[in-house]
Every structure is written in C-alpha cells, then in structure tokens.
C-alpha positions as CSV (number, residue, x, y, z in Angstrom):
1,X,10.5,-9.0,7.7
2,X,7.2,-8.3,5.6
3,X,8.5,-7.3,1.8
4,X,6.0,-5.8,-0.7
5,X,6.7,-5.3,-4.6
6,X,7.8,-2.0,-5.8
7,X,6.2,-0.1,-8.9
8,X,8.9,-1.4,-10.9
9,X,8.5,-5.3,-9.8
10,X,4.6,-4.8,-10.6
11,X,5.6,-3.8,-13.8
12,X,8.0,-6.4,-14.4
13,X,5.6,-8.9,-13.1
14,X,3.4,-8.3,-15.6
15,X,6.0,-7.9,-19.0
16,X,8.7,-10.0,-18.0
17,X,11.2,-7.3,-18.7
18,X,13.6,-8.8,-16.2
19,X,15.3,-12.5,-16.0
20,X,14.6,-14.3,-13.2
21,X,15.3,-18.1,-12.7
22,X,12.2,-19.9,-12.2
23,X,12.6,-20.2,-7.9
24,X,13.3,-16.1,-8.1
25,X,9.9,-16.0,-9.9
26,X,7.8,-18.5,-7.5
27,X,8.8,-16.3,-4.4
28,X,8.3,-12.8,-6.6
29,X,4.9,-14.1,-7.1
30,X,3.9,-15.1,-3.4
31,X,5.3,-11.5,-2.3
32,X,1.8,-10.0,-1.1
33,X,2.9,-7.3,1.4
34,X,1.5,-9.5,3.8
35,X,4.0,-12.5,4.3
36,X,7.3,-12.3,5.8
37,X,10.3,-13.5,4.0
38,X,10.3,-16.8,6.5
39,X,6.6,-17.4,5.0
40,X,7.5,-17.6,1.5
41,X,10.7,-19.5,2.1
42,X,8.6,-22.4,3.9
43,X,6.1,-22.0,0.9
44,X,8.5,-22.4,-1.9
45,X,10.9,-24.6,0.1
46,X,10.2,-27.8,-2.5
47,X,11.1,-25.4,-4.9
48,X,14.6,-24.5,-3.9
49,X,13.7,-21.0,-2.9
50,X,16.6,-19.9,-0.6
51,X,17.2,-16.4,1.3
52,X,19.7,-15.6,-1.7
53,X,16.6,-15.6,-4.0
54,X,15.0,-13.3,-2.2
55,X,18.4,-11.0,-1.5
56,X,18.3,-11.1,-5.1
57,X,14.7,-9.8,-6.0
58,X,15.6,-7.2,-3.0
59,X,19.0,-6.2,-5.5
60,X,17.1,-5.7,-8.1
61,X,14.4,-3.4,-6.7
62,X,11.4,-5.6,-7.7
63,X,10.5,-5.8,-3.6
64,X,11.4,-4.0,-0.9
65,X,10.7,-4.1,2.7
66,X,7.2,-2.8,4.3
67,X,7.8,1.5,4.2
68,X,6.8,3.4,6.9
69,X,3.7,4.5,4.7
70,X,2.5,0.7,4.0
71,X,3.2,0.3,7.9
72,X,0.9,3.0,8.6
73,X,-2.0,1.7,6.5
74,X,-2.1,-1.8,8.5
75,X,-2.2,0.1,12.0
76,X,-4.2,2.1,10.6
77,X,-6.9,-0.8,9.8
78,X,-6.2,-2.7,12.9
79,X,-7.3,0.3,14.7
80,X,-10.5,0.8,12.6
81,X,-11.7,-2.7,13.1
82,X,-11.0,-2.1,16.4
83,X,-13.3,0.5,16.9
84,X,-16.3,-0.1,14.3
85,X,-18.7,2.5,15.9
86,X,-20.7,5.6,15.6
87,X,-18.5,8.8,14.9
88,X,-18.8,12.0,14.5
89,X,-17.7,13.9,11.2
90,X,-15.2,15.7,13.2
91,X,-13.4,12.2,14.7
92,X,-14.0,11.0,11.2
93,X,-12.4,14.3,10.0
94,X,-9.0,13.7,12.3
95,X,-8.7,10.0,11.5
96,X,-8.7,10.3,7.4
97,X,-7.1,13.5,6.7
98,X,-3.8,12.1,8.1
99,X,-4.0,9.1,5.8
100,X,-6.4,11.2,2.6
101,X,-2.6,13.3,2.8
102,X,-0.1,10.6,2.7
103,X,-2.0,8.9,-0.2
104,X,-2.2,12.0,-2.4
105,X,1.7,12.9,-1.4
106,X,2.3,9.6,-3.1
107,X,1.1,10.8,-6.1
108,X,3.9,13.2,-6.7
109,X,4.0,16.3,-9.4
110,X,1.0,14.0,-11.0
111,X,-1.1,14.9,-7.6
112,X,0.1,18.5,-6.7
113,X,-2.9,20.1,-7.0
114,X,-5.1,17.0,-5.1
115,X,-2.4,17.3,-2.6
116,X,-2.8,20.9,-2.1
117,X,-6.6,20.4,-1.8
118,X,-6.6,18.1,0.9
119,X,-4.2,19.6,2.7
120,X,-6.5,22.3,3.0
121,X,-9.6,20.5,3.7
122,X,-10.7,22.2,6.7
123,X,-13.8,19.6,7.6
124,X,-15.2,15.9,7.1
125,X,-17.3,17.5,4.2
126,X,-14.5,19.2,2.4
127,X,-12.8,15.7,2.5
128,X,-15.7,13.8,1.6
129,X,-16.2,15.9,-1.3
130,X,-12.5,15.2,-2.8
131,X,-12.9,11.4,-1.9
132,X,-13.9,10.5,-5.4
133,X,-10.9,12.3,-6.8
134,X,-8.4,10.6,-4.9
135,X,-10.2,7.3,-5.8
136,X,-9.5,8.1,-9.5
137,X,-6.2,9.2,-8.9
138,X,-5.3,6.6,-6.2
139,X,-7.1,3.7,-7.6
140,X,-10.1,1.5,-5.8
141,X,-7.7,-0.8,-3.7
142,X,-5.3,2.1,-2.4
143,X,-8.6,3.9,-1.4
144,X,-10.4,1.7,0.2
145,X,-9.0,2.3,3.7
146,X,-9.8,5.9,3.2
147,X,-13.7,5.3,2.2
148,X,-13.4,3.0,5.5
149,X,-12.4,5.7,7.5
150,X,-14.5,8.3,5.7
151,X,-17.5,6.4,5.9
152,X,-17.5,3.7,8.3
C-alpha cells in the first residue's frame, strides 16, 4: 500500500505540534507518496520501525493511503510519458480539463469561482488562459502535471 501525508501531517511535520517517538518520526519523514509501507519498513528496519508505527501515524491522520485523486495523477503521467507527441489543442483540451477540474475542486469554497471557470472552459485556449491561475492557487508542484498536459 502507497501512503502519502495529509495536510495536517505536512503541517505537523513542519511545527512539531504532535508527539511522535523518534521511529514514528523516521518513517513520517520517508512517507513520499511514492513508497509503499513495505519500502519504508525495510528502510527504517535498523531503526525499529514496525507496522504498528505506521498504524499509528495512519491513527493520527498525519498519512493516509494513495486517494483516488493522487491515483489519478500517476496514471495520468504514466500515460503522458507514454505518448510524448504532437497533439492537437483539442486532444490537449480532452486530456487536461479532466485533471485542470479535479485540481481546482480540491481547492474548496477557497476555489469556487476557479472551479466554476474551468468547468466551463469550452476550448484548449480558454484552459490555457486560466492555467496561470490555478498555478497560483494550486501551487508549482501540484500544477506541473497540468502544464505537462497543457503544453507538452
């Protein structure tokens, strides 16, 4: 199972708000989104890290495991590299505006109205035009697979 930090365990990471024992912490930090659970236990073995550890973490909503949304993304970019080739701004158009949508949903009440924008984009331009928007609003490593997708 791939876990990934929540908000909250991003947040925690950085200010400590939360105890955690020192093995609790060494797994917390090697959670990238990218390694299974079985990764980080072989990494922090030395250390003591057991599956309890990471139980633990999961209890405490600092990690959780890969969403549907996160899932999305990697196929997403498999298929991309996949197919690195000359498209036209209507394929373009019908590859990002699924994705452009489920990263301004995210957003919340915060990104209604960005939301409701790109749920009416109509054409590649009309996405293309709100792209730097949704970089603000998303930040630069959240939007990168959308400027790959927009503009490859």
């Amino acid at each position: 199972m791939v876990i990934i930090k929540t908000l909250q365990g991003h947040r925690v990471l950085k200010d400590r708000s939360v105890p955690l024992t020192p093995r609790q912490r060494s797994a917390f930090i090697l959670v990238d989104g990218k390694k299974t659970t079985d990764e980080i236990l072989a990494a922090t073995k030395a250390g003591g890290v057991t599956q309890a550890d990471i139980d633990k973490l999961v209890e405490l909503g600092l990690v959780e495991e890969l969403s549907k949304s996160a899932a999305m993304h990697l196929a997403m970019e498999q298929k991309l590299q996949a197919k690195r080739s000359g498209r036209t701004p209507e394929q373009r158009f019908e590859e990002a505006w699924p994705y452009a949508s489920m990263l301004t949903s995210s957003l919340g009440l915060m990104g209604y109205r960005l939301n409701n924008a790109v749920e009416n984009a109509t054409t590649y331009m009309d996405l293309l035009a709100l792209a730097p928007k949704i970089r603000e609003a998303v930040g630069p490593e959240r939007f990168e697979m959308l400027d790959r997708l927009l503009n490859d």
